[in-house]
C-alpha positions in Angstrom: -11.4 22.9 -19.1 -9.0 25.4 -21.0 -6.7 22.8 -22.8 -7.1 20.9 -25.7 -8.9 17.3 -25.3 -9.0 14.9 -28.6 -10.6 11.3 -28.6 -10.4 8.3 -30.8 -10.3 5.1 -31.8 -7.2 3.2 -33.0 -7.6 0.1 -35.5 -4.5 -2.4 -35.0 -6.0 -5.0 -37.4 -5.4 -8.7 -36.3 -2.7 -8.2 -33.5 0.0 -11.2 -32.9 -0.1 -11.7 -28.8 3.2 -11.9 -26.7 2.2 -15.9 -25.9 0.2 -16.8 -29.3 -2.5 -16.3 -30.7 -4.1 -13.3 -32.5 -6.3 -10.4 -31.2 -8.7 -10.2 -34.2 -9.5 -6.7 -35.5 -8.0 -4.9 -32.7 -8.9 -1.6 -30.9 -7.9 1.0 -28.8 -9.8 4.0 -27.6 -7.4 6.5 -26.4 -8.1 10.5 -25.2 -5.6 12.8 -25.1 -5.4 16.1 -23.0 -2.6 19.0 -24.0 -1.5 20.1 -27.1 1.8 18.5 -29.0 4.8 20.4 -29.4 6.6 20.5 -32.7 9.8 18.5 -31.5 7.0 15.5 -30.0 9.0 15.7 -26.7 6.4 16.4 -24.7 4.3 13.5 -24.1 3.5 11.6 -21.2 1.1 8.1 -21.5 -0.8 7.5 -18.9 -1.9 3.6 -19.3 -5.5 2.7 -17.6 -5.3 0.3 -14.4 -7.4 -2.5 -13.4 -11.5 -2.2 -14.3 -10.8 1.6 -15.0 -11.4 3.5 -17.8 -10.1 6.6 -19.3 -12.9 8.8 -17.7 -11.8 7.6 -14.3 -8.1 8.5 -14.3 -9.0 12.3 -15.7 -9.5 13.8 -12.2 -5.6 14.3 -11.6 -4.8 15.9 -14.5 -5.3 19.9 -14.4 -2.6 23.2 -14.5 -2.3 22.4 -10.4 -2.9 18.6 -11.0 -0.4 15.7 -10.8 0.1 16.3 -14.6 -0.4 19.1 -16.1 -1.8 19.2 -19.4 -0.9 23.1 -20.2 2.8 21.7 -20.1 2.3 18.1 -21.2 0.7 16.4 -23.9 -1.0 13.2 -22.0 -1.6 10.0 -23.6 -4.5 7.7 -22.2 -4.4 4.3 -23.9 -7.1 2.2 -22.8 -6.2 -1.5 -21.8 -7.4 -4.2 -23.5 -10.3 -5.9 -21.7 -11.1 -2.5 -20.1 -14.6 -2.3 -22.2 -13.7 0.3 -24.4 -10.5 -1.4 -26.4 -10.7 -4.7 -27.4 -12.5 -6.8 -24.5 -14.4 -10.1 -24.3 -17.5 -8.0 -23.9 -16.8 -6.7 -27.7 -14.8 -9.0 -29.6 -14.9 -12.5 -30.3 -13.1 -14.7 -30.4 -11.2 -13.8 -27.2 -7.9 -15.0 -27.1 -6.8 -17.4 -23.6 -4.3 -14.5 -22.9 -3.5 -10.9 -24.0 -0.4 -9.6 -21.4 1.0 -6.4 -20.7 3.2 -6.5 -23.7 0.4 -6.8 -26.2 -0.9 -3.2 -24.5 2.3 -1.9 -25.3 3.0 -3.0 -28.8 -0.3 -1.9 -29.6 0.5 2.2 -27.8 3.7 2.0 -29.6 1.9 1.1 -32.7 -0.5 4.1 -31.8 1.8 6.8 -30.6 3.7 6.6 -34.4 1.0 5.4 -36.5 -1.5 8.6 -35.1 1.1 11.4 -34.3 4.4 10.0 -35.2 5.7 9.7 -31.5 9.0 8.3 -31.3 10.4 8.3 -28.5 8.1 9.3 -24.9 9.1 11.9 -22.0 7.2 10.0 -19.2 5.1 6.8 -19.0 2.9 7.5 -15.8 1.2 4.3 -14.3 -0.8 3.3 -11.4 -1.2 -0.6 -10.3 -1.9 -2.3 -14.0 -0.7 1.1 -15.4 2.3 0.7 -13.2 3.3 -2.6 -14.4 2.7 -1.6 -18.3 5.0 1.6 -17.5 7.9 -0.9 -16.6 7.1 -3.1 -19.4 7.4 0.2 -21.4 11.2 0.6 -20.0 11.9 -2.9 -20.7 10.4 -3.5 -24.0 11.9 -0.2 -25.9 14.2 1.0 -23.7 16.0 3.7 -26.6 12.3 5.4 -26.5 11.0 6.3 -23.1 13.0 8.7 -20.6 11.4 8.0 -17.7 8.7 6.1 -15.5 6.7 6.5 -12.6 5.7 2.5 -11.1 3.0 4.2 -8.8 2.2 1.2 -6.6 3.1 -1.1 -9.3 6.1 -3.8 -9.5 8.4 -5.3 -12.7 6.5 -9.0 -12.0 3.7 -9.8 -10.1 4.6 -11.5 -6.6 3.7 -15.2 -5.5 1.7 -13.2 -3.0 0.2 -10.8 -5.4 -1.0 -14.0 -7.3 -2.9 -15.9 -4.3 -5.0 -12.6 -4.2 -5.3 -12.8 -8.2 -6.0 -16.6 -7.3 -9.0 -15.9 -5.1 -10.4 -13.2 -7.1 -10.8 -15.6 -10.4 -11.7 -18.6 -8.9 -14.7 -16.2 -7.9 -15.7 -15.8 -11.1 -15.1 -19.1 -12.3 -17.4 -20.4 -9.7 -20.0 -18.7 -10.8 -22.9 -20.8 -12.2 -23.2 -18.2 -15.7 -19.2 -18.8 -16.4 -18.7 -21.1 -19.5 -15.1 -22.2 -19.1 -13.2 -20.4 -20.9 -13.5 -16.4 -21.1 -17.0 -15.9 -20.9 -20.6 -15.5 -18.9 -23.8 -16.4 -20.2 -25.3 -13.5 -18.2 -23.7 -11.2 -15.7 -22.5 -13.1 -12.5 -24.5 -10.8 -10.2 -23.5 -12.9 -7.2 -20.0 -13.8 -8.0 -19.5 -9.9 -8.8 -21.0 -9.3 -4.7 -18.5 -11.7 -3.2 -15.8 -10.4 -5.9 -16.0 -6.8 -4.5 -16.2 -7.5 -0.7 -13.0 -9.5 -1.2 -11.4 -7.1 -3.0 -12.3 -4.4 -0.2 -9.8 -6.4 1.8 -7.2 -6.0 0.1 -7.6 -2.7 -1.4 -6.9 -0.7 1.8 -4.7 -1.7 4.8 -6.0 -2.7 8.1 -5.0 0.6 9.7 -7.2 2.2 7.6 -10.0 0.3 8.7 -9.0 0.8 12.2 -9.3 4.2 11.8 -12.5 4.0 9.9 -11.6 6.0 7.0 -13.9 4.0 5.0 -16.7 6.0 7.4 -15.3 9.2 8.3 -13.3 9.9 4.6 -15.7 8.3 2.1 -18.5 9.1 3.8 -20.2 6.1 4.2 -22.9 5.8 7.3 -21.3 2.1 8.0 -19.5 -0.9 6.6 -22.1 -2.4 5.1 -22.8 0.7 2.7 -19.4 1.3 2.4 -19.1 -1.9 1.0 -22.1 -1.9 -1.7 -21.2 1.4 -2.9 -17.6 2.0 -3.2 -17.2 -2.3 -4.2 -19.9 -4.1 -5.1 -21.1 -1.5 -7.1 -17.5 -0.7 -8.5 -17.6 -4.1 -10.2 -20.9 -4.6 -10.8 -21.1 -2.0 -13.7 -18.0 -3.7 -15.8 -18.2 -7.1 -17.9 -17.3 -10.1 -16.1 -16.0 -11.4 -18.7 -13.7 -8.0 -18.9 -12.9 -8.3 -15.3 -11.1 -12.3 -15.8 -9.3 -11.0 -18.7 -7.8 -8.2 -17.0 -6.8 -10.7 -14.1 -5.1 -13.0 -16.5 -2.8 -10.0 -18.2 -2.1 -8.9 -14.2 -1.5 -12.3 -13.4 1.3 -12.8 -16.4 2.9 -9.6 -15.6 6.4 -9.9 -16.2 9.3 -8.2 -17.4 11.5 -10.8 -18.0 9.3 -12.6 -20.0 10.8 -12.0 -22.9 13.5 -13.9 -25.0 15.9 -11.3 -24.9 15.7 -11.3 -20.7 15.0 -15.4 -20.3 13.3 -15.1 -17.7 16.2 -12.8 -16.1 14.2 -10.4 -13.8 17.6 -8.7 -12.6 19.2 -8.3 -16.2 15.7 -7.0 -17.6 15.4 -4.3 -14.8 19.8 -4.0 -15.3 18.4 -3.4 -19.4 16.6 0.1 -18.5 17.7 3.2 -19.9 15.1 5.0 -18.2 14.8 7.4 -14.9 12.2 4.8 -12.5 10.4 6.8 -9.5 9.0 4.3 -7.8 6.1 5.1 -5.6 5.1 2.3 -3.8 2.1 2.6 -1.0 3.5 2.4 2.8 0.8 -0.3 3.4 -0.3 -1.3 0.4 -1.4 -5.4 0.3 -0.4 -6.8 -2.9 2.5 -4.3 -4.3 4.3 -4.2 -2.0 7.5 -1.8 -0.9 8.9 -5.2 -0.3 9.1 -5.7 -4.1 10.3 -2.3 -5.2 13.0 -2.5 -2.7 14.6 -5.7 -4.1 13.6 -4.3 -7.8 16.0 -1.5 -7.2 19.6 -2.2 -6.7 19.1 -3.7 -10.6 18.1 -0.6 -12.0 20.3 2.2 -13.5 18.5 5.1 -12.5 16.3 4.6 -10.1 14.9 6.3 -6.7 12.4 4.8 -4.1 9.8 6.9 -2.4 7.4 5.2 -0.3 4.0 7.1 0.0 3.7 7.8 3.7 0.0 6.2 4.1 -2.6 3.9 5.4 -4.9 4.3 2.3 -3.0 0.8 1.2 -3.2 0.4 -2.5 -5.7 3.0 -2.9 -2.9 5.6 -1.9 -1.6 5.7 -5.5 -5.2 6.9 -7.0 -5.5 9.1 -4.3 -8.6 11.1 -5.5 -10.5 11.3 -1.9 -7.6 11.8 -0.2 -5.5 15.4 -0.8 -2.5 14.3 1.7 -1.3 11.4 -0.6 -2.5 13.1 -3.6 0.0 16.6 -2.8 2.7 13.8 -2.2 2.0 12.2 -5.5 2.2 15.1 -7.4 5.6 16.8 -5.9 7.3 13.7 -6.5 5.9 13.2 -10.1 6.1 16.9 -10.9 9.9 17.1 -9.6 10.9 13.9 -12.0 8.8 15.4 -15.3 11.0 18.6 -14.7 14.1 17.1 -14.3 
């Protein structure tokens, strides 16, 4: 690669949590890509999503990429309970709840503390990404000019949550769960049934009709399809990590905060920023739905469906170049703007 790349580890201390508690001895490991201008008006954050790390949300930046880090300098907080930053598999005590406005604080704490970021160009999310882009908008509204929600919404749905539901009470089930954050060993079973339930979800029944999971990922039939791009998935994070993350997607909300109360319209009304959203035609648990009734409350904002039956998975489009070329005219067109 011909740009810069940096990595690092931020210490927070003890970190005060949105709904109580303390964080002790707080971390996050970040990575950036791009060099920073001398006016710091070039930098985009690209937030991690659900069980991903920094390493899996490199493959779209590049000159010809969806960001481009010859013209941007990218940001890559991990989140907390991702296995790199603070997670139940590295830190003890782990608090009951750490929500998207912890991950914030603690980027806004690192953007000024390590490079003296004030204010940001861009927050780029996908899924949890998404949702900590919008939290971005709603929680320091003077300091970020724009977001893209890719397949993300301001506050998880009821509907989003009876998926969230089914996915922890998975876990919990599992005879190695102690009751309250962690596993006495890893749930090797409950992680099985965990990833062949999220494989329903992830991608849309027409997808499956046309049996992408065969003919795009290459798999030789369901079965594999399912062990390798699900079970397997899962299988190689923390369980313990895994719940966590849950929880902070489960709490998602940008009007949970006393300056909104609760207030989903005035807290999307209170962005300053540019909002692209980008939800997925067919995706199962963000739903267009949601963006659509997010966006007569926002200031500046545009909706642009991604025309696809990848479901979710057409926001981290990777295997797919249709929805990824999409992605990046859209995205590209906003960051220029």
């Amino acid at each position: 690669m011909s740009w810069a790349q940096q990595e690092g580890t931020f210490h927070l201390g003890d970190l005060p949590l949105h709904r109580g508690g303390v964080l002790p001895d707080a971390k996050v490991v970040w990575k950036t890509h791009g060099t920073l201008n001398a006016a710091r008006d070039n930098v985009v954050l690209y937030p991690t999503s659900y069980g991903a790390q920094h390493p899996d949300l490199e493959w779209l930046i590049g000159p010809e990429g969806i960001l481009d880090p010859t013209r941007w300098f990218i940001v890559i907080p991990n989140m907390f309970a991702n296995g790199l930053s603070s997670s139940p598999s590295n830190t003890a005590p782990w608090p009951a709840l750490v929500t998207a406005w912890d991950n914030v604080a603690a980027q806004r704490r690192l953007l000024r503390e390590v490079w003296g970021i004030e204010r940001l160009h861009a927050v780029y999310g996908w899924s949890m990404g998404a949702q900590q882009a919008y939290h971005w908008a709603a929680a320091y509204p003077d300091e970020v000019a724009r977001i893209v929600v890719n397949c993300g919404s301001a506050r998880t749905a009821v509907h989003n949550r009876v998926f969230l539901a089914g996915l922890m009470a998975t876990l919990e089930a599992a005879p190695e769960y102690d009751g309250t954050a962690l596993f006495s060993a890893q749930p090797l079973k409950a992680l099985r049934a965990f990833g062949r339930i999220y494989a329903g979800w992830a991608l849309s029944q027409d997808f499956y009709r046309a049996g992408l999971h065969l003919s795009a990922l290459g798999a030789p039939d369901l079965d594999t399809f399912l062990v390798r791009d699900w079970e397997q998935r899962f299988a190689r994070r923390a369980a313990a990590d895994l719940l966590a993350q849950l929880r902070t997607w489960e709490a998602g909300d940008i009007a949970d905060h006393p300056r909104h109360g609760g207030d989903l319209a005035k807290a999307l009304r209170a962005i300053e920023a540019r909002v692209l959203l980008l939800p997925g035609a067919t995706d199962l648990y963000f739903r267009v739905a949601d963006n659509e009734a997010e966006l007569p409350h926002l200031r500046h904002g545009r909706l642009l469906p991604i025309p696809s039956i990848w479901g979710h998975r057409a926001g981290n489009p990777q295997p797919n170049p249709p929805d990824a070329a999409f992605i990046r005219v859209a995205v590209r067109e906003l960051l220029e703007s």
